[in-house]
DOVOMI-465676 format. One line per field, with one value per residue: residue number from 1; residue in three letters; x, y, z of N, C-alpha, C, CB in turn. Coordinates in nm, 2 decimals. Each point is the difference from the previous one (the first is absolute). Glycine has a CB too. Layout:
REM residues N
resi <- [NUM / ...]
resn <- [ala / ...]
nu <- [X / ...]
nv <- [Y / ...]
nw <- [Z / ...]
cau <- [X / ...]
cav <- [Y / ...]
caw <- [Z / ...]
cu <- [X / ...]
cv <- [Y / ...]
cw <- [Z / ...]
cbu <- [X / ...]
cbv <- [Y / ...]
cbw <- [Z / ...]
This chain:
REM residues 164
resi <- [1 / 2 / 3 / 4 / 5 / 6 / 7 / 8 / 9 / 10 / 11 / 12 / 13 / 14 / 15 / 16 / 17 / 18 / 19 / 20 / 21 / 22 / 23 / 24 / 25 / 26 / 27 / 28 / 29 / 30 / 31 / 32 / 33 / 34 / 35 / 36 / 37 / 38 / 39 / 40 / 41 / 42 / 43 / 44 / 45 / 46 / 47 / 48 / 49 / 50 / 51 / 52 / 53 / 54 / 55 / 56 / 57 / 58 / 59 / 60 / 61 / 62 / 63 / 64 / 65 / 66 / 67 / 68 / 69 / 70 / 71 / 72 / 73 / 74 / 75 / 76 / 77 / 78 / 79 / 80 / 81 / 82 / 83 / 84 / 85 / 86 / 87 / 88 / 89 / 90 / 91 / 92 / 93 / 94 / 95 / 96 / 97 / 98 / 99 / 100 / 101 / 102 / 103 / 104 / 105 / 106 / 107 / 108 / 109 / 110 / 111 / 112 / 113 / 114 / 115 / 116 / 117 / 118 / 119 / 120 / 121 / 122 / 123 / 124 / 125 / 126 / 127 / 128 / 129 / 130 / 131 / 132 / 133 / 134 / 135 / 136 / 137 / 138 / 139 / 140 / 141 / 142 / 143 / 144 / 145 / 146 / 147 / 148 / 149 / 150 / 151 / 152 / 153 / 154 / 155 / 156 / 157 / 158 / 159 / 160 / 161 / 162 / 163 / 164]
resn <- [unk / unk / unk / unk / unk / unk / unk / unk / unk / unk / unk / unk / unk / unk / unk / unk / unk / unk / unk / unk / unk / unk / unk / unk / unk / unk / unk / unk / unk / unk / unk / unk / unk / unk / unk / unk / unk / unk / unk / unk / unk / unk / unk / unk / unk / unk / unk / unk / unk / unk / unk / unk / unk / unk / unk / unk / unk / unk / unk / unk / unk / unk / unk / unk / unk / unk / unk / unk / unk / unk / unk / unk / unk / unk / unk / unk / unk / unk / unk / unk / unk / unk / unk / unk / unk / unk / unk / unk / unk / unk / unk / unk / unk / unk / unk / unk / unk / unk / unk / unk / unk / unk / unk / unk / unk / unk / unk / unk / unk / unk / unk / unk / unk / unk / unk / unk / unk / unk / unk / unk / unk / unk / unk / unk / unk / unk / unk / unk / unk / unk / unk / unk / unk / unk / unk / unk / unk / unk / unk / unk / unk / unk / unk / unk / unk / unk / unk / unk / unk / unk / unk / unk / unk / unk / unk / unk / unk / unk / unk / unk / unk / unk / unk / unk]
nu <- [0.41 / 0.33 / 0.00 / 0.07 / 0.25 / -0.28 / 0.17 / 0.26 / -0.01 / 0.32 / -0.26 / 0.04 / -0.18 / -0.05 / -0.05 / -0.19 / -0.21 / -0.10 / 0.01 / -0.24 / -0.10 / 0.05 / -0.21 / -0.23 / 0.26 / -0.02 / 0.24 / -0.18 / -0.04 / 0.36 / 0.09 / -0.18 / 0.12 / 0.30 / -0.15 / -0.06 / 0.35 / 0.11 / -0.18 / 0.02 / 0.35 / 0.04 / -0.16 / -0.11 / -0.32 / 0.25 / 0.16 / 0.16 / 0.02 / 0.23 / 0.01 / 0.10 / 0.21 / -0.35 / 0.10 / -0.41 / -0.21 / 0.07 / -0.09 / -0.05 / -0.20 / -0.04 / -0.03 / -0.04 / 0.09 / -0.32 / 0.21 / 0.00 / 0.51 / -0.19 / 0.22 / 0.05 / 0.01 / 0.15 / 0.02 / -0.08 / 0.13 / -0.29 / 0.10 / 0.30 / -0.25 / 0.10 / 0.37 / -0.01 / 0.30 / -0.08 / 0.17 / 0.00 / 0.10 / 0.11 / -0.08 / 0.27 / 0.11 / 0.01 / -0.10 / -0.20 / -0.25 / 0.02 / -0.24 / -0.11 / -0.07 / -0.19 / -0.21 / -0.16 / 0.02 / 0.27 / -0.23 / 0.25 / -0.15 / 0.23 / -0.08 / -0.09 / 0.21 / -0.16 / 0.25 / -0.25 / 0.08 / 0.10 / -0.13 / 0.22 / -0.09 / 0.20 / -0.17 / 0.32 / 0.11 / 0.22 / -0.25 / 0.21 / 0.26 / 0.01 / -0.07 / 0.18 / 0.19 / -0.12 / 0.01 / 0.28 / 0.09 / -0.12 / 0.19 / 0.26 / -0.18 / 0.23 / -0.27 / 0.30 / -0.22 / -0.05 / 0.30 / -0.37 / 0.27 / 0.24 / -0.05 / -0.24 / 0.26 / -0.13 / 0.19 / -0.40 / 0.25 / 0.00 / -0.25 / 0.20 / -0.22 / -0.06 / 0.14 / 0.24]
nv <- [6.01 / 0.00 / 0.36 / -0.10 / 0.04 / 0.32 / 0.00 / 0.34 / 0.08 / -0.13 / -0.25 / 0.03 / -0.08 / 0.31 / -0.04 / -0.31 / 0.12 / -0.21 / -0.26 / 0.06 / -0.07 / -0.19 / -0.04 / 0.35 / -0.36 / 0.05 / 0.36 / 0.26 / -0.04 / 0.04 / 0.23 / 0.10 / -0.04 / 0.10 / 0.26 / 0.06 / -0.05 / 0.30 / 0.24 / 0.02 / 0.01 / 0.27 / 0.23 / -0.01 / 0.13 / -0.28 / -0.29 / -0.03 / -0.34 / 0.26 / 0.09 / -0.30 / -0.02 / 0.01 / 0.15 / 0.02 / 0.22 / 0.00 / 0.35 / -0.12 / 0.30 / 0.00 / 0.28 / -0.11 / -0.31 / 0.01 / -0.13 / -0.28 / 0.05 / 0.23 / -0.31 / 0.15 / -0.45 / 0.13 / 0.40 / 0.00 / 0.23 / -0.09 / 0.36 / 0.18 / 0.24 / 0.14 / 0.01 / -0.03 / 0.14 / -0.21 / 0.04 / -0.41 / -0.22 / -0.19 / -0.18 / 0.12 / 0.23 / -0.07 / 0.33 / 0.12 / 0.10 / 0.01 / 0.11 / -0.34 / 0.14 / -0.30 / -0.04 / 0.26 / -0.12 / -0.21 / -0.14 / -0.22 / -0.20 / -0.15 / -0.27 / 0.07 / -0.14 / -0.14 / 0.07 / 0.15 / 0.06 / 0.19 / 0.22 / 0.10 / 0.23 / 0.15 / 0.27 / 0.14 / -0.26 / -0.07 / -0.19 / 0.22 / -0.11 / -0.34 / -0.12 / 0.19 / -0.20 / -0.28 / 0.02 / 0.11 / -0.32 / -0.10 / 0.17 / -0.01 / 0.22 / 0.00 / 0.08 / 0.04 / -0.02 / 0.34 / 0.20 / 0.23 / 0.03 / -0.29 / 0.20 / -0.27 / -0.11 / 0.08 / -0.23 / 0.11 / 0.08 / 0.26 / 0.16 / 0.28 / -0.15 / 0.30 / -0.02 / -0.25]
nw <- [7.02 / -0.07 / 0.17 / -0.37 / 0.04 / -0.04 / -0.22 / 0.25 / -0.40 / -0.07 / 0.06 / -0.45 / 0.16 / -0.03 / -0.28 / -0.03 / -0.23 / 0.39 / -0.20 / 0.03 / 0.18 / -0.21 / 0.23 / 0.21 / 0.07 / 0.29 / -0.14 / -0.03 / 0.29 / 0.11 / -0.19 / 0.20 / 0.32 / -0.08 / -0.03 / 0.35 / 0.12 / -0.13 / 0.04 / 0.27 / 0.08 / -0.06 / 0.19 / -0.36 / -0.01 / -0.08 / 0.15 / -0.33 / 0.05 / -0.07 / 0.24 / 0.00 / -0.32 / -0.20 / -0.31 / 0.15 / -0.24 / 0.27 / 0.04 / 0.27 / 0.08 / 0.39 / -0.11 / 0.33 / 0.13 / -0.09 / -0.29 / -0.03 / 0.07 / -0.24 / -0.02 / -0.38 / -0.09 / -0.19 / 0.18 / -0.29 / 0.03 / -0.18 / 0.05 / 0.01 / 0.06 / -0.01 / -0.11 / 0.39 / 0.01 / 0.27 / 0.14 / -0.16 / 0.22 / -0.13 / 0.33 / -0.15 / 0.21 / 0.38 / 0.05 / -0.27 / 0.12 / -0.35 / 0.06 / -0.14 / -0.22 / 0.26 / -0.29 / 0.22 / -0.06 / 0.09 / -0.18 / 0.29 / -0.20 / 0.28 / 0.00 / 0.27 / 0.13 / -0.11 / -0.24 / 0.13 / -0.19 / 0.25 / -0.17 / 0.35 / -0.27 / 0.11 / -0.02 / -0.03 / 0.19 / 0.10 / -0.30 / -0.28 / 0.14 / 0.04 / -0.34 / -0.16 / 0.07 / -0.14 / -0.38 / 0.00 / 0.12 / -0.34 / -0.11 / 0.19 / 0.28 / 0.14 / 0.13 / -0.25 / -0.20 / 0.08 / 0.10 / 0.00 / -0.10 / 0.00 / 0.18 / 0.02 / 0.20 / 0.34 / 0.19 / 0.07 / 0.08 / -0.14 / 0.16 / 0.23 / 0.24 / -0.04 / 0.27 / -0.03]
cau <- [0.04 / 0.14 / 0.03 / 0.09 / 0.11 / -0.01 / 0.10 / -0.03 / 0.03 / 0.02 / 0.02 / -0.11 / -0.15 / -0.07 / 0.00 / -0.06 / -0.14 / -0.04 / -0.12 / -0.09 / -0.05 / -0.05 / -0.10 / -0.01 / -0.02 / 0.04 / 0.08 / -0.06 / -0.07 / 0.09 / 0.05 / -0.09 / -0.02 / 0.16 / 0.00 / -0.12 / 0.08 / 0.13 / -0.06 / 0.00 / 0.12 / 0.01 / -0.06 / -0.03 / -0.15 / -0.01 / 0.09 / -0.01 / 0.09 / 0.15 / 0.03 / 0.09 / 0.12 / -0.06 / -0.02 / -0.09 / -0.11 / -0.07 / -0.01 / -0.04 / -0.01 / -0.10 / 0.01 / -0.01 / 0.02 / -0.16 / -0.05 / 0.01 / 0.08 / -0.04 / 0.09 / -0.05 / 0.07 / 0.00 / -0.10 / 0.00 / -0.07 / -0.10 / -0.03 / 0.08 / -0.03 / 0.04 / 0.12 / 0.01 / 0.12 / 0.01 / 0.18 / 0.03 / 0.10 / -0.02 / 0.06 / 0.12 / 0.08 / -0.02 / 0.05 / -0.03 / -0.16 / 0.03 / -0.16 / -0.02 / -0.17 / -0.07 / -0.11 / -0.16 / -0.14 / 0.09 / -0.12 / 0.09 / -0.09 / 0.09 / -0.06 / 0.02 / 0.02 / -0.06 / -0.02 / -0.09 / 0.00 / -0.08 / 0.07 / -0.07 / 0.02 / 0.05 / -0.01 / 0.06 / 0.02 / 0.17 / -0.03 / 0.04 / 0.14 / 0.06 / -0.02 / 0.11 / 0.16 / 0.04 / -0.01 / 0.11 / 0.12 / 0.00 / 0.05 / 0.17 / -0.01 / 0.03 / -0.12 / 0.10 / -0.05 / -0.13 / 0.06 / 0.00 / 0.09 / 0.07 / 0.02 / -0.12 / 0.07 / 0.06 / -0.03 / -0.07 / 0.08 / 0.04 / -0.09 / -0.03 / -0.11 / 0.01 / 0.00 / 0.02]
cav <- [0.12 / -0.01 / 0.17 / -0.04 / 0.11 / 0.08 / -0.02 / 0.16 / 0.08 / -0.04 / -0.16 / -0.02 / -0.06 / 0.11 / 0.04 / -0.10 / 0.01 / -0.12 / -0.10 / -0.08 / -0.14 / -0.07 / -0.15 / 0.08 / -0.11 / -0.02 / 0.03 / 0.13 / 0.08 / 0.02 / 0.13 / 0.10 / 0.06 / 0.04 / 0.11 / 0.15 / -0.03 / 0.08 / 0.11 / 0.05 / 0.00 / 0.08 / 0.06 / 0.02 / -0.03 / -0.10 / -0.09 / -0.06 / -0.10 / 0.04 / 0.08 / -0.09 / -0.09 / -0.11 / 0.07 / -0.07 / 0.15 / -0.04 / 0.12 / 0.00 / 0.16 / 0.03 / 0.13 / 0.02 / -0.09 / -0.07 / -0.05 / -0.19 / 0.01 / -0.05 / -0.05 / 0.06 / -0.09 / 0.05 / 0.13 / 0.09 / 0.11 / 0.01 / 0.15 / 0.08 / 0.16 / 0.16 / 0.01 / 0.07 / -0.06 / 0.00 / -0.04 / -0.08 / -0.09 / -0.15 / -0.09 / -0.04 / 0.12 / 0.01 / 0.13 / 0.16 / 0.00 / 0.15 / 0.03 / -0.06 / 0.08 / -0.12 / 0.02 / -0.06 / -0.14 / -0.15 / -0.12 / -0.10 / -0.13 / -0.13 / -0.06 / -0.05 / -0.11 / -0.14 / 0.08 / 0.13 / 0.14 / 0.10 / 0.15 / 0.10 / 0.14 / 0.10 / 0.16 / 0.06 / -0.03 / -0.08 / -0.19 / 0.08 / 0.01 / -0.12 / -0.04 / 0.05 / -0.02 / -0.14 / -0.02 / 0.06 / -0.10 / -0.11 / 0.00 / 0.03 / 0.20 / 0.07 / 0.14 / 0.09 / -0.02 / 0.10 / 0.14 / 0.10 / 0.07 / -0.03 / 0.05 / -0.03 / -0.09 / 0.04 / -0.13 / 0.06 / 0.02 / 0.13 / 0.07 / 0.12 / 0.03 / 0.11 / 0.00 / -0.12]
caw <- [-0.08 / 0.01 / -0.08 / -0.12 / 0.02 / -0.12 / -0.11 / 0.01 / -0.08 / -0.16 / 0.00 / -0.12 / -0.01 / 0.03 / -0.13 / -0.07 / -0.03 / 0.04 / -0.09 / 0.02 / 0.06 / -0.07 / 0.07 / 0.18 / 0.07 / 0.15 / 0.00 / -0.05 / 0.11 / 0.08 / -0.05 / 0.04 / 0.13 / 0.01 / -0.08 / 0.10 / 0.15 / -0.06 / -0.03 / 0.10 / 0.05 / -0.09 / 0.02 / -0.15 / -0.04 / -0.17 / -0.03 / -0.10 / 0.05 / -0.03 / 0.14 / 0.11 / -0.09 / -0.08 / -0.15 / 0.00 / 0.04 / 0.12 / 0.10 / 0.04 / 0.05 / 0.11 / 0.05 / 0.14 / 0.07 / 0.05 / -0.15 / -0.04 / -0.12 / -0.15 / 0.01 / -0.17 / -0.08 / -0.15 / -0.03 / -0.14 / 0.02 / -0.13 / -0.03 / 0.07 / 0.00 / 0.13 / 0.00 / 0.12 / 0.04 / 0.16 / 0.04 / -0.02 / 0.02 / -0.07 / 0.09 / -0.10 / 0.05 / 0.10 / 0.05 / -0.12 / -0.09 / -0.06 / -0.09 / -0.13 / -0.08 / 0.03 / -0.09 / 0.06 / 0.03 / -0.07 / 0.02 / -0.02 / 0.00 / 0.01 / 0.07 / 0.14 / 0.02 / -0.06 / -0.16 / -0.07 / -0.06 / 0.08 / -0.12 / 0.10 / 0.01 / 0.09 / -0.03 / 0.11 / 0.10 / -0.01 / -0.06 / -0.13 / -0.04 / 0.02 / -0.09 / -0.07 / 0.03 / 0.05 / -0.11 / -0.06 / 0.09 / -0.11 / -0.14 / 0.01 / 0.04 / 0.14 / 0.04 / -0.06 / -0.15 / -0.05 / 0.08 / -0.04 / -0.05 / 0.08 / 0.15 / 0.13 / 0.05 / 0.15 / 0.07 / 0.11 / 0.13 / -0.09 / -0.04 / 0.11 / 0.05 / 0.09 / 0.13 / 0.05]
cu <- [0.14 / 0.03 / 0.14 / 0.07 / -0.08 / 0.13 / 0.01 / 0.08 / 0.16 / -0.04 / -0.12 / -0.10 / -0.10 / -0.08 / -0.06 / -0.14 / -0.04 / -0.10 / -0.11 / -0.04 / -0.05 / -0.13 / 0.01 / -0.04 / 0.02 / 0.16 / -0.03 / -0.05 / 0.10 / 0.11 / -0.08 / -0.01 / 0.14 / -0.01 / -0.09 / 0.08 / 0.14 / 0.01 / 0.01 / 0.14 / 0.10 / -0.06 / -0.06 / -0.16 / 0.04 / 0.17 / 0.02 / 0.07 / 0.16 / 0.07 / 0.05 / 0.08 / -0.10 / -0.07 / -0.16 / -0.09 / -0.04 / 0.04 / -0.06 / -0.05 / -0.12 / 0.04 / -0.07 / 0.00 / -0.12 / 0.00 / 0.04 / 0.17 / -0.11 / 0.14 / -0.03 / 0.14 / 0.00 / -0.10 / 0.03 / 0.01 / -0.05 / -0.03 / 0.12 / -0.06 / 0.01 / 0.15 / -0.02 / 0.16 / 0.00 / 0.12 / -0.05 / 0.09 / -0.01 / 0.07 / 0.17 / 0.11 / -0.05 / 0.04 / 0.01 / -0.14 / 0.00 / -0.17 / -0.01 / -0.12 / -0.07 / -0.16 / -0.09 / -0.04 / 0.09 / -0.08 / 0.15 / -0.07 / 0.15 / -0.05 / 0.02 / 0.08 / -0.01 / 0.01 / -0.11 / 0.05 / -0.08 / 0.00 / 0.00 / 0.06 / 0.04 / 0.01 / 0.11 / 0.01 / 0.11 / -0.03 / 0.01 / 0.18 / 0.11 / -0.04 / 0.07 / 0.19 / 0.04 / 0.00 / 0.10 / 0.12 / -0.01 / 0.05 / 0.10 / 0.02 / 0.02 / -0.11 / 0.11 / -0.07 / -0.11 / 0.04 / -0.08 / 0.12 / 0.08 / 0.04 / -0.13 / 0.02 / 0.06 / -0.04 / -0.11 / 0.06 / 0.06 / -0.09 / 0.04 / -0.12 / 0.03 / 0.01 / 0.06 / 0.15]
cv <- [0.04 / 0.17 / -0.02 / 0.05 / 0.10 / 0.05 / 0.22 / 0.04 / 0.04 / -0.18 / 0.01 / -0.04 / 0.09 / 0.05 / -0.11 / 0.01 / -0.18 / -0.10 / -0.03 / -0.05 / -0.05 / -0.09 / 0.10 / -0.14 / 0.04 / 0.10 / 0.14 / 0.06 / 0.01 / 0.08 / 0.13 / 0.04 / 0.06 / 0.14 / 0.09 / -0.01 / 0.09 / 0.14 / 0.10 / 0.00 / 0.11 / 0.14 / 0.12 / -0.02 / -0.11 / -0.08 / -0.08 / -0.14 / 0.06 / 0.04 / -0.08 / -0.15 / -0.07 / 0.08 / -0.04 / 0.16 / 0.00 / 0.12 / -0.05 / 0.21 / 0.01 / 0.12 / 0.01 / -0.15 / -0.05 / -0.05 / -0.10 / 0.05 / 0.00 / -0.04 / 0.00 / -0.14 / 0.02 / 0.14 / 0.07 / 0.12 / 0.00 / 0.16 / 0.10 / 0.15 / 0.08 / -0.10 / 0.07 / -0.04 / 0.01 / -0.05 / -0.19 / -0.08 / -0.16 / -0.09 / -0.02 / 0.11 / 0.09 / 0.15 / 0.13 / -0.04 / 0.11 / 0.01 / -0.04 / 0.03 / -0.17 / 0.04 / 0.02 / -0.06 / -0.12 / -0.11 / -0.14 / -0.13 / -0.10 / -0.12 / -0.02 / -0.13 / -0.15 / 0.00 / 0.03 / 0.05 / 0.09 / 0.15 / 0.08 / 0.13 / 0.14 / 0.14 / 0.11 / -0.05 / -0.08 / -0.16 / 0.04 / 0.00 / -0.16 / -0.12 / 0.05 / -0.09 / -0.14 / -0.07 / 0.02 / -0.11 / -0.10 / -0.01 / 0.03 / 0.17 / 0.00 / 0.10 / 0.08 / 0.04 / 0.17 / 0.11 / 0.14 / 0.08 / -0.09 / 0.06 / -0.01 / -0.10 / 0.06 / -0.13 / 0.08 / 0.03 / 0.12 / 0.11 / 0.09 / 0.00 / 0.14 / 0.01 / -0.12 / 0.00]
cw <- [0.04 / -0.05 / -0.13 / 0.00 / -0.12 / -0.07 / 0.02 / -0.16 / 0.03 / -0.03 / -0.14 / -0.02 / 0.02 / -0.14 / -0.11 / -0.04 / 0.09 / -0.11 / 0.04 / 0.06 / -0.08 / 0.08 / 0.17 / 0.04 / 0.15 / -0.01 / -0.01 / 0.12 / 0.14 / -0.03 / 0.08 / 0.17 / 0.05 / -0.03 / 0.15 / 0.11 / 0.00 / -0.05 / 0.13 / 0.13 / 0.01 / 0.03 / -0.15 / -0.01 / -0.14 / 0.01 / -0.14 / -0.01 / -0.05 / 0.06 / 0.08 / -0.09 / -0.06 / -0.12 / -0.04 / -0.01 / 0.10 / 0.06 / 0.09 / 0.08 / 0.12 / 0.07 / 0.16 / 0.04 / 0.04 / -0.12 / -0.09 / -0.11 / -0.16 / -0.04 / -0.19 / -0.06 / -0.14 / -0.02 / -0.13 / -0.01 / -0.15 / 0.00 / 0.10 / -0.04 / 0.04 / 0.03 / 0.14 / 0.04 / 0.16 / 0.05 / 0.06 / 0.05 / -0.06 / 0.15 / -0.05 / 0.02 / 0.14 / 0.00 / -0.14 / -0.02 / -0.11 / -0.03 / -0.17 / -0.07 / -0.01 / -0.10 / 0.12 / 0.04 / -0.08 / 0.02 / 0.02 / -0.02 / 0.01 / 0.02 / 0.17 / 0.04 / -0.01 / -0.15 / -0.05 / -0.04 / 0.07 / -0.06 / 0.12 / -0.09 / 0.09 / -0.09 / 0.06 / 0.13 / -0.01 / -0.04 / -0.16 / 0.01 / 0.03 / -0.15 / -0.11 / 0.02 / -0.01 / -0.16 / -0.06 / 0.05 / -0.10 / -0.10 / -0.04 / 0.04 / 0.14 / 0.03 / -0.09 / -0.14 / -0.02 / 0.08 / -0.10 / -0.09 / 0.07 / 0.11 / 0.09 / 0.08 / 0.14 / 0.10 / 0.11 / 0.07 / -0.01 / 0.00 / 0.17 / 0.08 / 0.07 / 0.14 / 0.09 / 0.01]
cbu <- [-0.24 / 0.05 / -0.08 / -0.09 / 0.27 / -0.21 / -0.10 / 0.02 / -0.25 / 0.22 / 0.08 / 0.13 / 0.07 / 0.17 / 0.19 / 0.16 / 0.00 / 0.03 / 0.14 / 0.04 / -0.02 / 0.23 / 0.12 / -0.11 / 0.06 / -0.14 / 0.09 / -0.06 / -0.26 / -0.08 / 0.06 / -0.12 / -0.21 / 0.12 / -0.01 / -0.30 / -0.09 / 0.04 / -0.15 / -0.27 / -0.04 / 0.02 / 0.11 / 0.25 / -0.14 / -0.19 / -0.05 / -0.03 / -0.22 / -0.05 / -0.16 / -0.21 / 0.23 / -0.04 / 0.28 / 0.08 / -0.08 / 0.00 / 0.00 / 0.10 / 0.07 / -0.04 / -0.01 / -0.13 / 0.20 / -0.15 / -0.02 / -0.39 / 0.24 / -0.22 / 0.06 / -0.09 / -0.03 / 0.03 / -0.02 / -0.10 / 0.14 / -0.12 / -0.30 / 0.23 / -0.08 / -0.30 / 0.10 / -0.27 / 0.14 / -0.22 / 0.14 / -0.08 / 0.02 / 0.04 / -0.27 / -0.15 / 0.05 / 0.03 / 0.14 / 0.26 / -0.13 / 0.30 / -0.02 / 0.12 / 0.08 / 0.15 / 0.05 / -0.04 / -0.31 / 0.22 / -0.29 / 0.17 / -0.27 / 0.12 / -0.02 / -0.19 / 0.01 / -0.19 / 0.15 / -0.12 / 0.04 / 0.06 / -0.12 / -0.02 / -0.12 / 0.15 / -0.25 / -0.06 / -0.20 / 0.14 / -0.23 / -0.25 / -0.06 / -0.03 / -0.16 / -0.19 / 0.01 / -0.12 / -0.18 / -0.10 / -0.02 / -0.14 / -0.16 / 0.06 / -0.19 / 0.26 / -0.15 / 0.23 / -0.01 / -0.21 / 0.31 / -0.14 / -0.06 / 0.02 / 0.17 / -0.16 / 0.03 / -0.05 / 0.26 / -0.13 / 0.05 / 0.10 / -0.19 / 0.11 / -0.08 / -0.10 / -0.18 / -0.21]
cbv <- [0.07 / -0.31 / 0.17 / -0.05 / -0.17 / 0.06 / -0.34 / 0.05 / 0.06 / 0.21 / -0.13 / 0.00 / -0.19 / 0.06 / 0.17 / -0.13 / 0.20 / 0.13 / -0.09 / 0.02 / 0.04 / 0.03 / -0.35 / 0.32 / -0.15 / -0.30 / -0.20 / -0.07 / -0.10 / -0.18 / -0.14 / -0.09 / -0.17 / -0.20 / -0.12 / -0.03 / -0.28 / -0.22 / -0.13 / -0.05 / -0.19 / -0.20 / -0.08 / -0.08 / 0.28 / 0.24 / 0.00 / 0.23 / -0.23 / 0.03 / 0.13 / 0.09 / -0.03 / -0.17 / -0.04 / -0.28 / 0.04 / -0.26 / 0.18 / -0.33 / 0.11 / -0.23 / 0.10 / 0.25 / 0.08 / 0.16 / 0.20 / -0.15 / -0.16 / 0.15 / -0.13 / 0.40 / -0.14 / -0.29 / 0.05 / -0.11 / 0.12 / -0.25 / -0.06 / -0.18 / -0.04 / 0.14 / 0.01 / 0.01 / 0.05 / -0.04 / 0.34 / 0.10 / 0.15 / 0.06 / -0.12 / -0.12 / 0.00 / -0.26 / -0.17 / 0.06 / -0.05 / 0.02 / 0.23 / -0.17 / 0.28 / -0.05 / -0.14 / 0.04 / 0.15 / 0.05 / 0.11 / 0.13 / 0.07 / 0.13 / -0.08 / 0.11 / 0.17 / -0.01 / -0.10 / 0.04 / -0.08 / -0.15 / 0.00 / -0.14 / -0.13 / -0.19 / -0.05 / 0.15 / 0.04 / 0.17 / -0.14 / 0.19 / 0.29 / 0.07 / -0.05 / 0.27 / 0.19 / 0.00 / 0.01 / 0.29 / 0.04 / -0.01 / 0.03 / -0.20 / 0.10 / -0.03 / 0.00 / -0.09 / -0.36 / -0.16 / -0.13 / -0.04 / 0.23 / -0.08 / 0.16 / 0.05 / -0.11 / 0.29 / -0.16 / -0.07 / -0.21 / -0.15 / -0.18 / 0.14 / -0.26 / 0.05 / 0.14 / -0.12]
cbw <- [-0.03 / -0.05 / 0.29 / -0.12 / 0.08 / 0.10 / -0.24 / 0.34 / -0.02 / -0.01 / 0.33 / -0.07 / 0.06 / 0.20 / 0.08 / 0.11 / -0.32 / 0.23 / -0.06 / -0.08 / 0.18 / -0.13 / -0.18 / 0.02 / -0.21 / 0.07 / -0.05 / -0.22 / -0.09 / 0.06 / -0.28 / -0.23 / 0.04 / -0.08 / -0.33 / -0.05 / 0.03 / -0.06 / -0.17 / -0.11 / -0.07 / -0.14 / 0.25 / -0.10 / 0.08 / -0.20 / 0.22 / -0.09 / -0.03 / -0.12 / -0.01 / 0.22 / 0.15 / 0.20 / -0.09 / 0.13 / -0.16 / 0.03 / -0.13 / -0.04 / -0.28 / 0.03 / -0.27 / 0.01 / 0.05 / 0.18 / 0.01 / -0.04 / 0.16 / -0.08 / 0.30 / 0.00 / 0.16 / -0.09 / 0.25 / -0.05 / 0.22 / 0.02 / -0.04 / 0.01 / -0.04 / 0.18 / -0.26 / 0.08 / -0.25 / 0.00 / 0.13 / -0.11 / 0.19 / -0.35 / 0.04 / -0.21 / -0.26 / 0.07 / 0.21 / -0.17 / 0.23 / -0.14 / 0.18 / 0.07 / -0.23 / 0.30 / -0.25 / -0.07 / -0.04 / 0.05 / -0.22 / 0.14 / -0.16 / 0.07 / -0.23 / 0.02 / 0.07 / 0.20 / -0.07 / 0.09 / -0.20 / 0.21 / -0.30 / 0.29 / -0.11 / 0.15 / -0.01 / -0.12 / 0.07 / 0.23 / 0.20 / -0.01 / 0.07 / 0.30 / 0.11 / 0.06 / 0.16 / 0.28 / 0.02 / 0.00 / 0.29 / 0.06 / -0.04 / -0.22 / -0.16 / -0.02 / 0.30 / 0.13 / 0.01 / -0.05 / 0.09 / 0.18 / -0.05 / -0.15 / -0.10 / -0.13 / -0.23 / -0.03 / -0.04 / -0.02 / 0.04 / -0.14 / -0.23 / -0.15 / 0.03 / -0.16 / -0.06 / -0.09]
């Protein structure tokens, strides 16, 4: 496995809607493990192939480290509900974050690695919201895209603590 160069903000492939996979061969799944090693390099829960220069549907996402990658090919989003707004980073735009209006519940059906069809459901939690953001990396979006307000855009380093 090979950590990838990632792709940061303004670079246009960001903004590229991605294609297809046509055939998940020996190149796909070495995308895919490339994709998690780079992830976890990164210290990100998701990853989109675009993020590291390959215009391809392919995410990957893991939200914690006891919990298996899900690796989504050609993902869909099939439902979206409720509206919340949270705060937000990206690998692509290092060192900021803002507050985004994100949906509830989100259904996704893709395929796996073997190409099953998989569908997962997520609720208010950060696999809703990652499945969100990363599905959005598929279609030429940014997190910015869904900003509360354009003045929802800060660097964590900026924020004041109390007593520190």
């Amino acid at each position: 496995m090979a950590v990838l160069q990632m792709r940061r903000d303004p670079d246009p492939i960001l903004r590229q809607r991605t294609k297809r996979v046509r055939e998940i061969d020996h190149k796909t799944v070495k995308l895919a493990e490339d994709m998690i090693e780079t992830m976890h390099a990164e210290n990100g829960v998701g990853l989109a192939a675009n993020q590291v220069g390959i215009p391809l549907r392919v995410a990957v996402i893991q939200i914690s480290h006891e919990d298996e990658p899900i690796i989504l090919i050609n993902p869909k989003m099939i439902r979206r509900e409720g509206q919340r707004e949270i705060p937000e980073g990206c690998l692509s735009l290092p060192g900021y974050q803002g507050m985004t209006k994100r949906s509830l519940k989100v259904r996704v059906k893709a395929l796996d690695i073997s190409g099953k069809e998989i569908r997962i459901r997520a609720e208010d939690d950060i696999l809703a919201q990652a499945l969100e953001h990363e599905l959005g990396h598929l279609n030429g979006e940014l997190y910015v895209d869904h900003l509360v307000a354009d003045t929802q855009l800060w660097r964590p380093e900026d924020i004041e603590t109390d007593g520190e």
